[in-house]
C-alpha positions as CSV (number, residue, x, y, z in Angstrom):
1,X,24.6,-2.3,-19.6
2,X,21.6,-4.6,-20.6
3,X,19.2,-2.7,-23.3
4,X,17.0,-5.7,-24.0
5,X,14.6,-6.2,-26.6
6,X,10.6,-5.3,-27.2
7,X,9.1,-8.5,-26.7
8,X,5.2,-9.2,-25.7
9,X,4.2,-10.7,-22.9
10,X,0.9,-11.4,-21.0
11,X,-1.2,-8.8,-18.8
12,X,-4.6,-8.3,-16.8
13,X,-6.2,-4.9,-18.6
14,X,-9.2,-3.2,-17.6
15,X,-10.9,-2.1,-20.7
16,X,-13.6,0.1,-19.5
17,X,-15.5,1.1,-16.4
18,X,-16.4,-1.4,-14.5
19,X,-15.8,-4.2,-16.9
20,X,-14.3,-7.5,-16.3
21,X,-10.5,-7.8,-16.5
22,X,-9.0,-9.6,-19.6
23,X,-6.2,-11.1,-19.8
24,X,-4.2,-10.3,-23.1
25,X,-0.7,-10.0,-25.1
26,X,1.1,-6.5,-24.5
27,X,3.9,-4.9,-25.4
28,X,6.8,-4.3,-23.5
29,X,9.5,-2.3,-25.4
30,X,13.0,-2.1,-24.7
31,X,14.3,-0.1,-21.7
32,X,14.6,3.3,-22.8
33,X,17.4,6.0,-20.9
34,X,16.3,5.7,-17.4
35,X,14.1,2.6,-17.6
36,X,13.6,-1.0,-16.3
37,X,12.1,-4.1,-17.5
38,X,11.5,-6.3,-14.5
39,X,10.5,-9.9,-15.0
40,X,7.7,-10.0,-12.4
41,X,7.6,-12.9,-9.5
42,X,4.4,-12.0,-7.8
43,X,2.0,-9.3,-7.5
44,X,-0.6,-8.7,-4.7
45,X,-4.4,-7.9,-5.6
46,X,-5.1,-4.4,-3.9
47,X,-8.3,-2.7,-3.8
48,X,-6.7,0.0,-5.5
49,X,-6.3,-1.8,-8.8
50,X,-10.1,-2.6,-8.5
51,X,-11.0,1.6,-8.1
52,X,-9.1,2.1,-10.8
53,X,-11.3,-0.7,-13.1
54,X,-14.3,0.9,-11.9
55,X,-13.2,4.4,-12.9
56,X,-12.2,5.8,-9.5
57,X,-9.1,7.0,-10.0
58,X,-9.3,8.3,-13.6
59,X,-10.9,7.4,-17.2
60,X,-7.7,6.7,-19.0
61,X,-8.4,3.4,-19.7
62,X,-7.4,0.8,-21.2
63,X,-5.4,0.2,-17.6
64,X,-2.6,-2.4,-16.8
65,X,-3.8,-3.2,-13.4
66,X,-1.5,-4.9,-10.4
67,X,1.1,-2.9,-9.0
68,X,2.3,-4.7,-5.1
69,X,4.9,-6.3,-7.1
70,X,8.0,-8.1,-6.6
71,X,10.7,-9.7,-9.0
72,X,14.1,-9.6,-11.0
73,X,15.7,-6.9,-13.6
74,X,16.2,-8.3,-16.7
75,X,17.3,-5.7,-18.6
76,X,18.3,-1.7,-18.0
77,X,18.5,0.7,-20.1
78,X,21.2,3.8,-20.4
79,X,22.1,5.6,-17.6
80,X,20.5,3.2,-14.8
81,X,23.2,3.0,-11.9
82,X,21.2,2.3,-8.8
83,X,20.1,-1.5,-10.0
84,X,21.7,-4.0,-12.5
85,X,20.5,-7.1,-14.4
86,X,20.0,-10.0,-11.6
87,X,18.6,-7.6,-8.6
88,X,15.7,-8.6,-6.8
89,X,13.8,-5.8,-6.2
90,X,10.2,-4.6,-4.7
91,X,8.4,-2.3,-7.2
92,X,7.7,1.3,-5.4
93,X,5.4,4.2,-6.7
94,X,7.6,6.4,-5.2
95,X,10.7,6.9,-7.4
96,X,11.8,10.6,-6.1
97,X,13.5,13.3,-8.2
98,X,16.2,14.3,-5.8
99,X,15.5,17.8,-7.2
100,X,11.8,19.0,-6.3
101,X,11.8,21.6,-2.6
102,X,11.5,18.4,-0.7
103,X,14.0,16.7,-1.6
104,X,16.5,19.5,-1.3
105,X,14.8,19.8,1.9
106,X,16.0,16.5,3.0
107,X,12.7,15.2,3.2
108,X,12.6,13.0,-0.6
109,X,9.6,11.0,1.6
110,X,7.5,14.0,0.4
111,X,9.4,14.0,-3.0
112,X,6.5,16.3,-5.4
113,X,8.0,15.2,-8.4
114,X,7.9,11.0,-8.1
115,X,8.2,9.8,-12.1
116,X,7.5,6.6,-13.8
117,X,8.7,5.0,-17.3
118,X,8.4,7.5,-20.5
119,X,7.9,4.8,-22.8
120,X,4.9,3.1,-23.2
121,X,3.1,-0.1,-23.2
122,X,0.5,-1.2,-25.9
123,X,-1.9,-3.9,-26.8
124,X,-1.1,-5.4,-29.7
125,X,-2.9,-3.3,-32.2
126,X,-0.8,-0.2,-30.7
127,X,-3.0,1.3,-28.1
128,X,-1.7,2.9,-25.2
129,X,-1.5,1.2,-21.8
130,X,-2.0,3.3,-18.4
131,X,-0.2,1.0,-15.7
132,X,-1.3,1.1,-12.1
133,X,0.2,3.6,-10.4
134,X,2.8,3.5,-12.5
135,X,3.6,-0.4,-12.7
136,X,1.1,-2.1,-14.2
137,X,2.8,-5.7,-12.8
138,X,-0.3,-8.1,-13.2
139,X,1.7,-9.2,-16.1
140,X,4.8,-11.5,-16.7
141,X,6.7,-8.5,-17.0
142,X,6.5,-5.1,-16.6
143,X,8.4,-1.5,-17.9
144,X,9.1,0.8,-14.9
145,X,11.1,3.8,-13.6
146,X,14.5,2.7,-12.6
147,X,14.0,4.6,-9.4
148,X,10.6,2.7,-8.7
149,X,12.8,-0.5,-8.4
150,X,14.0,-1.0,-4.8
151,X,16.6,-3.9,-4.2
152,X,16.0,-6.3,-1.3
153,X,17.4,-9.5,-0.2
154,X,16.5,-12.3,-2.7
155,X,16.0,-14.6,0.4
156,X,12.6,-13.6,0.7
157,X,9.1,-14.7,-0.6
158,X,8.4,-12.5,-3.7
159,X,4.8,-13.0,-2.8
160,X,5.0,-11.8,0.4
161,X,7.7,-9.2,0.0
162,X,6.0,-7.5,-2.6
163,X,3.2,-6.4,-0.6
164,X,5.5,-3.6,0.9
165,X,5.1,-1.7,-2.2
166,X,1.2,-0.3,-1.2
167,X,-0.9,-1.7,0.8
168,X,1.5,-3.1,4.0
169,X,4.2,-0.2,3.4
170,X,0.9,2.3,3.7
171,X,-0.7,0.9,7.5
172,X,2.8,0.1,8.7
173,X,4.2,3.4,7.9
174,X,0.8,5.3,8.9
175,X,1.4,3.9,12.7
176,X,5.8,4.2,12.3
177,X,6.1,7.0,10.3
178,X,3.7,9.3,10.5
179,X,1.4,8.1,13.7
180,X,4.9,8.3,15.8
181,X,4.5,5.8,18.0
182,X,7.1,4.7,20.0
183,X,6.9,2.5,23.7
184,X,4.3,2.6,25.7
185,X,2.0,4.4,23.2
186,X,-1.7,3.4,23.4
187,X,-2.9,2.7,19.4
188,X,-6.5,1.9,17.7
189,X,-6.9,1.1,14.4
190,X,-10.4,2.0,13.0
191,X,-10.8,-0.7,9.9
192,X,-8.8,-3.8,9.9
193,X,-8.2,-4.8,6.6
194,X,-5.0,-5.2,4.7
195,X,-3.4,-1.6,5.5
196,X,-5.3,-1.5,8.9
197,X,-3.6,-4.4,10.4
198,X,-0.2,-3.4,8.5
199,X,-1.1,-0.7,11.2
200,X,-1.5,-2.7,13.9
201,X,1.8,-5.0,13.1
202,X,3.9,-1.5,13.0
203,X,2.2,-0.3,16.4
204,X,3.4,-3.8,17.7
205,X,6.8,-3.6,16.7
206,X,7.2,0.0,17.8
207,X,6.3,-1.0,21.4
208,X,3.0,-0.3,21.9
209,X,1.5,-1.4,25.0
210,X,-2.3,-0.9,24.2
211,X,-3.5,-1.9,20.6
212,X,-7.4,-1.5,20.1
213,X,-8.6,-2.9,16.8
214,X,-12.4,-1.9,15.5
215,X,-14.1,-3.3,12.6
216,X,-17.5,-4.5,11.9
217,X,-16.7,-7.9,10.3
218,X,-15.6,-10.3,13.2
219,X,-13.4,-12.2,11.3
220,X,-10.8,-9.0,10.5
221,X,-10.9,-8.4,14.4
222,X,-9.4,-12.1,14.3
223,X,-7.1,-11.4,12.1
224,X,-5.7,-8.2,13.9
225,X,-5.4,-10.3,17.0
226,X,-3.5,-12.6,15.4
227,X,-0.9,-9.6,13.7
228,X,-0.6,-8.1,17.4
229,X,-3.8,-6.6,18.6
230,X,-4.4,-6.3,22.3
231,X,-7.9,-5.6,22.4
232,X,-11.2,-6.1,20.1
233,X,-14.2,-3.6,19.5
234,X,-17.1,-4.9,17.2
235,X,-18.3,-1.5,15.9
236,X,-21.3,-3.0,14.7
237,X,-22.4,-3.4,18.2
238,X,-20.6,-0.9,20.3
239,X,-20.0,2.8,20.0
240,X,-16.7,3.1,19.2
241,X,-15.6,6.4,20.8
242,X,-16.7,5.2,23.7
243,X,-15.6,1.8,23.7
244,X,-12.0,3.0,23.3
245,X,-12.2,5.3,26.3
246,X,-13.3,2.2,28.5
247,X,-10.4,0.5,27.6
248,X,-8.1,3.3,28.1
249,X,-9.4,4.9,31.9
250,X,-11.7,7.0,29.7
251,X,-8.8,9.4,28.4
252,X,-8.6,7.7,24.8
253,X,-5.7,6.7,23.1
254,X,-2.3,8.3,21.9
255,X,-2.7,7.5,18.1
256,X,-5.7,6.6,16.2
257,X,-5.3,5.5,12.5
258,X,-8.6,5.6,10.5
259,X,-7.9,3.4,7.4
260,X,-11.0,3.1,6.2
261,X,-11.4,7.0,5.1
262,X,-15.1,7.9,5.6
263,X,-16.0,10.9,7.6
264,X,-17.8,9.1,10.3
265,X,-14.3,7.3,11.3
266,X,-12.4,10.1,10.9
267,X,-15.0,11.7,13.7
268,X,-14.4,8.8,15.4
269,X,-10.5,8.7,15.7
270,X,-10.7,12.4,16.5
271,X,-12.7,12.0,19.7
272,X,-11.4,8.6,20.5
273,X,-7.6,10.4,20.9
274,X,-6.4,11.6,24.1
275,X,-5.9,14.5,24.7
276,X,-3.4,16.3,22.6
277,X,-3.2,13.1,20.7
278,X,-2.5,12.5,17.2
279,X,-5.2,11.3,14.1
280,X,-3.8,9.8,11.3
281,X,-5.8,9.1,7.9
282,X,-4.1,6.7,5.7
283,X,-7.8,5.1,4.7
284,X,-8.3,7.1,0.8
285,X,-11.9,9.5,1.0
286,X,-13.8,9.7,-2.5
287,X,-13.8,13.4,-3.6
288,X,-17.4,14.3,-3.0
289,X,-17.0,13.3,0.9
290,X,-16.9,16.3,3.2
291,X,-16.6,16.6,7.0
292,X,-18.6,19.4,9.1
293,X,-17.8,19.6,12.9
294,X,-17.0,22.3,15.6
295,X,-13.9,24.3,14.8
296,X,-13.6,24.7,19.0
297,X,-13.2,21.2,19.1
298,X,-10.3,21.5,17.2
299,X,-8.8,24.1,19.4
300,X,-9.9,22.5,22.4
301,X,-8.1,19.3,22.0
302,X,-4.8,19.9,20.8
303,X,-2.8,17.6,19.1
304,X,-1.8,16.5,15.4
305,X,-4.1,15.9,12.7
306,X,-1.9,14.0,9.9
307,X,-2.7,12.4,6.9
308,X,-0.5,9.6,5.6
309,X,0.5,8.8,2.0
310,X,2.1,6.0,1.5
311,X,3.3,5.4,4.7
312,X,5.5,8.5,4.3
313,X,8.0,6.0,3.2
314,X,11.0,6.3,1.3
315,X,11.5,3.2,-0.2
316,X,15.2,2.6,-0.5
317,X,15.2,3.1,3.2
318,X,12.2,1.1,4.4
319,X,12.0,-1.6,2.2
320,X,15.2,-3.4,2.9
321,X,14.9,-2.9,6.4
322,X,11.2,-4.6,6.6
323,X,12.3,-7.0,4.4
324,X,15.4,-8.0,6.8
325,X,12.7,-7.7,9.8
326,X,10.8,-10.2,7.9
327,X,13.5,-12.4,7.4
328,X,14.7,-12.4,10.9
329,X,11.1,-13.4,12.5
330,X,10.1,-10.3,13.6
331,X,7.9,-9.2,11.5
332,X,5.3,-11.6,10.2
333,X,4.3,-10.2,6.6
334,X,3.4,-13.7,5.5
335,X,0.6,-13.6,7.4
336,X,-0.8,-11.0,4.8
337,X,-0.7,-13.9,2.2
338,X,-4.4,-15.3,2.1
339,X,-4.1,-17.5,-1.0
340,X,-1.6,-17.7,-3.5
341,X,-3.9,-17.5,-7.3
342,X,-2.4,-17.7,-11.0
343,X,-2.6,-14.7,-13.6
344,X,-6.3,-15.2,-15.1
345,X,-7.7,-15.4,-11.8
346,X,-7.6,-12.0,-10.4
347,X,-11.7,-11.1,-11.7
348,X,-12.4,-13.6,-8.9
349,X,-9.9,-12.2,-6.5
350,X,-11.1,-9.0,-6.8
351,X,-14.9,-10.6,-6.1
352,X,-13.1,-12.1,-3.1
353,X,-11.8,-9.4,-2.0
354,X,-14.9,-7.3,-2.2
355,X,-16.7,-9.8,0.1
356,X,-13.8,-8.9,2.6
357,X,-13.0,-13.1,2.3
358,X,-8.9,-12.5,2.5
359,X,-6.1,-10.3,3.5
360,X,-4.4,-9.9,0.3
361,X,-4.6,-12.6,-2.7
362,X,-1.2,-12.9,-4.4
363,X,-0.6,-13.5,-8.1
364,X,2.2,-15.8,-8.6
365,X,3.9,-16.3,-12.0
């Protein structure tokens, strides 16, 4: 056993709504019963650390953003059996109970009692950090759950491994995991960003014959050629719904993944489907959106209506096998990697990744 020491390290904090990130000292105490400190290699900039600067997930602020992390345990604290000092792991924020009705269920993908560290990290003066999802990993090192800490080979790229812990893990999953698909399947992907074009990779590796991207920004539809796309709509110029049924003898397609979230692309993926076809929604709606549309519709059309959160992953499972995928060249996750940035530059990254400029920047430390 490795209890470790408090010690202070640097982190990116959002202060308050909206505000610029700093970068400051925090402190990281010792691994308490249960915990991890994990010396962090290199954490992706998702746009889910930016919501939660401008106040979009909750108001506990001050945050400690960044939380697509990879790295090594330094120290453990008592009780902590499924990683030891040295493990190269992927940082999850999905460390399940093994108690909660799922996972007695068998199911611990749906796990409805996930938990994160009890201690806490401060600022220096003492003040209370909320970490990102749980992780908080914009920072040289981070205190987390022992059971958000997933061990994967240490052959591979922190920076580009640690993007399965949201964003990639989310799209990929959506299409594997919940979408279904299997050979043969026709796919589109409404929004081709990061998780869209995880999407898109999945769809490709599961044996999809047909793969329809749709954006609006020309440059994404390039990238989702490049991750295995087999066809390009410009939804800035084309109906969609109607585009997708030219392409597919005007029947639609067996999946549709919305990752954008808004309700007109959810409309969209719903009448783009074929028949009895399946919708999946792994983009993330605000709370004040609301959808209004012909129950017969619903009944007419048949099929499965899913959302998908995180991927439906269970990370122990996934990760090392994506991770061995990647290694063996059949799974090109690097491609996700736009630019490779230093810890005080993620208030630009976030700017760049506003103007829809990159995949995924990755802090490396």
């Amino acid at each position: 056993m490795s209890v470790g020491r408090p010690q202070q390290v640097r982190g990116v904090i959002a202060r308050a709504k909206g505000a610029p990130v700093e970068l400051v000292t925090i402190n990281i105490p010792a691994p308490g019963p249960g915990e991890v400190v994990v010396d962090i290699a290199a954490c992706g900039v998702c746009h889910t650390d930016l919501t939660y600067r401008d106040g979009g997930i909750n108001d506990e602020y001050p945050f400690l953003l960044g939380h697509e992390a990879a790295g090594t345990v330094e120290a453990i604290g008592d009780g902590v059996d499924n990683v030891e000092v040295g493990d190269f792991v992927v940082l999850n924020w999905r460390a399940v109970c093994g108690q909660c009705r799922a996972c007695k269920r068998g199911r611990p993908q749906y796990c409805f009692d996930t938990h994160n560290a009890t201690q806490k990290m401060t600022l220096e003066d003492g003040t209370e950090l909320t970490p990102a999802l749980g992780i908080g990993a914009f920072a040289d090192k981070t205190l987390v759950a022992a059971g958000q800490c997933t061990k994967v080979d240490p052959a591979a790229d922190p920076a580009v491994v640690g993007l399965l812990g949201c964003g990639v893990m989310a799209g990929f999953g959506a299409a594997v995991n919940t979408g279904g698909v299997s050979r043969g399947d026709s796919v589109a992907v409404i929004g081709c960003g990061g998780v869209g074009d995880a999407a898109i990779m999945g769809a490709r590796l599961a044996g999809a014959s047909k793969i329809i991207a749709i954006d609006r920004d020309t440059t994404k539809l390039e990238w989702a050629r490049d991750l295995g796309a087999t066809h390009m709509i410009d939804a800035s110029t084309a109906g969609v719904v109607e585009a997708v049924q030219a392409l597919t003898d005007g029947f639609g397609t067996d999946v549709v993944i919305d990752a954008v979230g808004r309700p007109e692309t959810w409309k969209q993926a719903f009448y783009a489907r074929d028949l009895a076809g399946t919708v999946v929604l792994v983009g993330v709606p605000t709370p004040d959106m609301t959808l209004e549309m012909p129950l017969v519709d619903f009944f007419s059309r048949g099929g499965s209506l899913k959302s998908s959160w995180y991927g439906d992953c269970l990370p122990e499972r996934d990760f090392p096998m994506l991770t061995d995928l990647y290694l063996q060249g059949r799974l090109p996750l690097d491609k996700f990697v736009t630019e490779r940035i230093s810890l005080d530059e993620v208030e630009k990254a976030f700017e760049t990744m506003h103007r829809g400029e990159v995949l995924r920047s990755v802090v490396v430390l």
